[in-house]
N, C-alpha and C positions, 0 to 999 in steps of 0.2 A: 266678731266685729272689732277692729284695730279703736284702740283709744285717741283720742282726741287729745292730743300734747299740746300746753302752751308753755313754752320757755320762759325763765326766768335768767337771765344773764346778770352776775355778780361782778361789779367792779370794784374794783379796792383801788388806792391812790396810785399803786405800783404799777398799775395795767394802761398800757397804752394803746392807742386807738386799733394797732395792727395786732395787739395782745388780744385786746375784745372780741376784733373780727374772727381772729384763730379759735377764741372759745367758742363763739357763737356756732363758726361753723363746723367745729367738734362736736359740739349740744345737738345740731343736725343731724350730724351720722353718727351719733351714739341711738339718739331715737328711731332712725330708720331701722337700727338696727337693733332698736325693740321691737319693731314693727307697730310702734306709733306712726299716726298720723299729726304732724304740726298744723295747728289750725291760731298760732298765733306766739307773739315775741315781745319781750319788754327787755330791756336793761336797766339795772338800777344801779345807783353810785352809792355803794355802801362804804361810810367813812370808817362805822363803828356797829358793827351790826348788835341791834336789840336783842340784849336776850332773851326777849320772849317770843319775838315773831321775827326777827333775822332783821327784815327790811321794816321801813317806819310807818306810821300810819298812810302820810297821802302816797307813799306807793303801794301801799295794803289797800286800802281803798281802787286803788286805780287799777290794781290785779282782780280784786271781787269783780269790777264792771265788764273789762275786758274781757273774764273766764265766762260771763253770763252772754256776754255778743256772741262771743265764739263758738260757745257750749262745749267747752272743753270740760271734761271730765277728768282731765289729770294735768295738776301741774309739777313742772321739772325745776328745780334750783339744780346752778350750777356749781354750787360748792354745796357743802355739807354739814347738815341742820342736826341738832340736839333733838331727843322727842318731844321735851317741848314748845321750841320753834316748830317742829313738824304741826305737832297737834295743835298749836293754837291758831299757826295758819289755816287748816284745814276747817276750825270753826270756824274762822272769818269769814270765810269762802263758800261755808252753807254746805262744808260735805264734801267740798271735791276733796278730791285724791290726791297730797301732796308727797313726791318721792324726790329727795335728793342726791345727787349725783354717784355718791358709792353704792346707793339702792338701786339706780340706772345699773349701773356696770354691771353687779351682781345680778340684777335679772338677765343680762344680756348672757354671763357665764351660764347660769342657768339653761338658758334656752341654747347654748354649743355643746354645752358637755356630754361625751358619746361615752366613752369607755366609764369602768366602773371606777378607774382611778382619778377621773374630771368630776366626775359625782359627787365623789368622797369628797373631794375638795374645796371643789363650789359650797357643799353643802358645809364645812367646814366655817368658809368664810363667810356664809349667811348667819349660822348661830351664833357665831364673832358679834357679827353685826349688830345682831337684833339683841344680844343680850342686855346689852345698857340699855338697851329702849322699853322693856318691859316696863308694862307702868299700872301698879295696881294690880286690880284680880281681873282684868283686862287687856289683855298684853296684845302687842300690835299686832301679832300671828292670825289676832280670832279675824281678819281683812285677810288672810291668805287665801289664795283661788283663781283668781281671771282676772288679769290687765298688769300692764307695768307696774313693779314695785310690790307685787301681792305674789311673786311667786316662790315659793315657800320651799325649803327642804322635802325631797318627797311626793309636792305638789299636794298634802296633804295639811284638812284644816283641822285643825290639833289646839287646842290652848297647853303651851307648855310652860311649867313653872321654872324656877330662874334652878332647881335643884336639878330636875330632866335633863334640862339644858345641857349643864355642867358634865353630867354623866356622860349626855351623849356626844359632847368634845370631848373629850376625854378618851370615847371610846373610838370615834373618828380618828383623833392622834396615832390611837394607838393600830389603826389598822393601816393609816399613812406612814406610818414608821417600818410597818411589814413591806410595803412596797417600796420605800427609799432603800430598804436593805436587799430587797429582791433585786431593784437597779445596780444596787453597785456589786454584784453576785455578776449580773451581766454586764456590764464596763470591765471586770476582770476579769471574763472571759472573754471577751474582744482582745484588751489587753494582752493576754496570754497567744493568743492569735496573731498578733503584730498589728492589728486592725485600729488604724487611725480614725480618728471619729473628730468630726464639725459639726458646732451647733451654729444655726441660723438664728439670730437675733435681732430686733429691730423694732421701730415704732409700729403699732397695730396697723395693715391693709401699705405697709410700706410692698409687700408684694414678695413675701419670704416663702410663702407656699407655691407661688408661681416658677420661683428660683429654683426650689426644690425641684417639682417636676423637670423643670428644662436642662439640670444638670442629671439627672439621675433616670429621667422617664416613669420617674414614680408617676401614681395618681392621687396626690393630696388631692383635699377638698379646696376649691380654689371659688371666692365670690368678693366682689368687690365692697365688702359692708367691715366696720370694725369689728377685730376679736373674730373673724371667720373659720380661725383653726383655735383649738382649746385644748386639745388631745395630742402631745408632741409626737412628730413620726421618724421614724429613722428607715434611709433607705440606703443601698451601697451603691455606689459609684466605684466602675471597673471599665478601662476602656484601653487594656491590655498595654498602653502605656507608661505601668510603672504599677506599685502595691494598690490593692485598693482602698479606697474611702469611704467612712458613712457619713452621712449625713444627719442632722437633727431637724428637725423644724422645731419653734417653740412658741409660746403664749404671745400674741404681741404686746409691748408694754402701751403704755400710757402718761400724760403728766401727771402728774400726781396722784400716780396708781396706789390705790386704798394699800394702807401697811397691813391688813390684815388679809388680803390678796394674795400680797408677797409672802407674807408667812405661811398661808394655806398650800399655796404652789410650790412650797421651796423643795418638795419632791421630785417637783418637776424642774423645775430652775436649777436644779443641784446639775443637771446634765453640763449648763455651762460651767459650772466651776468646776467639773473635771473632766472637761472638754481640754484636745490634743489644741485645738484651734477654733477661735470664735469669729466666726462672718456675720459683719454687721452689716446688713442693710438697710438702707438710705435713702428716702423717695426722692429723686432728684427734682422732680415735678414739683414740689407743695416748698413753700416759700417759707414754711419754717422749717426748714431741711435743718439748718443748724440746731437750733432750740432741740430738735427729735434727737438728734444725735446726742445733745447733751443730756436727754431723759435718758436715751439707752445707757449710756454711762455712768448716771446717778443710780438705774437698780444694777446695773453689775456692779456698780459699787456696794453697793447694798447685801447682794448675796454674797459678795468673797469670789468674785470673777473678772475684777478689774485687771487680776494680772499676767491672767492669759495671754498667751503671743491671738494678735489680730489683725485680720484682715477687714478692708472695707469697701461695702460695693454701693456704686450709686445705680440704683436701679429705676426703672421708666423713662430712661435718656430719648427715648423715643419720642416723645409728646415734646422735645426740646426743639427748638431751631438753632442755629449751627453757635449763634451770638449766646444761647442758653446756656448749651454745654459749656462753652469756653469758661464763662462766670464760674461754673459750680465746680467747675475742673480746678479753676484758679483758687477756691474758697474751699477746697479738699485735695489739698495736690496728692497727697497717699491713698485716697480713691483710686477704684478701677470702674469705668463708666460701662452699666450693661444693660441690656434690655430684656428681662427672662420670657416675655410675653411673644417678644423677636428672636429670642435664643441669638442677640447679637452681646460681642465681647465675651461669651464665657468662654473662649478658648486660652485669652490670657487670663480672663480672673482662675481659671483653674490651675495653669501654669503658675502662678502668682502663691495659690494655695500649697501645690510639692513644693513651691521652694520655701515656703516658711515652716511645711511638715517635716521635710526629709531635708532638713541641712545638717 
């Protein structure tokens, strides 16, 4: 049975109305893509959040009443709580389920991760997480099991001491370390090949695995939900017109993607920083097209990949009417306009790609 989510939207002074609506309807497709059900939404104006419950009383109160109409079972904050603001929340509330926003994300990795090197990783950046939260000889794990925010390393329900823990990051690291090295074993065999290689990069559901497919006829995994792909793919592009290309697919980011995310993935991330060429992808569609752009470029700044030569593609020009395009063409003029869904424009954006590989 899908959990009954009620939102909680976090505003601070800096956040302006069209700021709000972006989170809010981020908060939406973060949960769908828990496979929550939203059964209710508040916004609160937090100037100064409480340290013991985040938000203040008469909005604490006003969430207890609200969680009891709706019968929500689990509520979502949109920024991210100490354990405890979590736990004193959740006694206010008689019990419900309080998970906040990096808890979202991480169960969301959770439920993508296919290969054994998303696993390790995921599971990485859950004991990250969870480690400061231990609290007592009760630690937040013993609620691992079933629904949003309980889903655990493993999926197993384990009470682990802060010493286990340790051990078993540690032992993670070290088997994520075998695999970064295993990667760049294969980048220098490419390498040695002459085998140019692009990583696809982009805000989450900007539509990077659909890209992929329509350039290359791979078969990523393609669904219109956030974080759809979690396991990066690489396919070749050859169309006898010139050397061939691989391609990368990779995580899609986020705003203010948890730093222990970034650290956990940066086996996988590492692909763009020693990537030949990075294609950023751009949802031409979503009205914070800019703002995205500026997230992809705050984590390639992040990993040591800002300096890559780059391309950039605006992609779903399709959903546009003719007055759209002109705007976002005008507001990205070093964009190439494409539609991977239409397989329209990728004949220049590829022509565009040889000539920033092979000059």
């Amino acid at each position: 049975m899908a959990d009954r989510v009620f939102l909680v939207i976090a505003r601070h002074s800096r956040m302006n109305a069209a700021d709000t609506a972006a989170m809010l309807a981020e908060m939406k497709e973060l949960t769908l893509s828990a496979n929550g059900t939203l059964v209710g939404e508040t916004r609160a104006n937090v100037a100064e959040p409480s340290p013991s419950h985040y938000i203040r009383g008469g909005k604490l109160e006003e969430l207890r009443v609200r969680t009891l109409e709706t019968r929500a079972n689990v509520v979502i904050f949109s920024v991210d709580l100490s354990a405890v603001q979590a736990r004193n929340i959740e006694n206010a509330l008689g019990g419900v389920r309080v998970v906040d926003r990096t808890g979202l994300i991480l169960d969301i990795f959770a439920r993508r991760a296919v290969s054994r090197d998303g696993k390790l990783q995921v599971e990485l950046a859950q004991l990250q997480y969870l480690l400061p939260r231990l609290t007592g000889k009760g630690v937040i794990m013993s609620r691992l099991g079933g629904g949003i925010g309980t889903r655990g390393p493993g999926e197993q329900k384990l009470e682990i001491d802060r010493r286990k823990i340790r051990n078993r990051i540690e032992h993670i690291k070290g088997q994520i370390g075998k695999l970064s090295r295993h990667r760049a074993l294969v980048r220098a065999s490419r390498r040695q090949k002459g085998l140019r290689q692009v990583v696809i990069v982009g805000y989450t559901n900007a539509g990077k695995s659909t890209l992929l497919n329509a350039l290359t006829g791979a078969d990523a995994y393609v669904e219109n939900r956030l974080f759809a792909t979690l396991d990066p793919k690489t396919r070749i592009f050859n169309d006898a017109a010139g050397d061939p290309v691989l391609f990368t697919d990779t995580v899609g980011f986020i705003r203010d993607l948890p730093h222990g995310l970034v650290k956990a993935f940066h086996a996988t991330l590492e692909e763009a920083t020693e990537a030949d060429l990075i294609l950023m992808v751009v949802d031409a569609s979503d009205d914070q097209a800019l703002k995205h752009k500026g997230v992809v470029e705050q984590v390639l700044k992040e990993i040591g990949a800002e300096a890559r030569p780059r391309v950039m593609a605006l992609n779903k020009v399709d959903l546009l009417n003719d007055q759209a395009k002109a705007r976002i063409a005008d507001r990205f003029p070093e964009a190439l306009l494409v539609s991977a869904s239409q397989k329209s424009g990728l004949a220049d954006l590829l022509k565009k790609i040889r000539e920033t590989l092979f000059v």
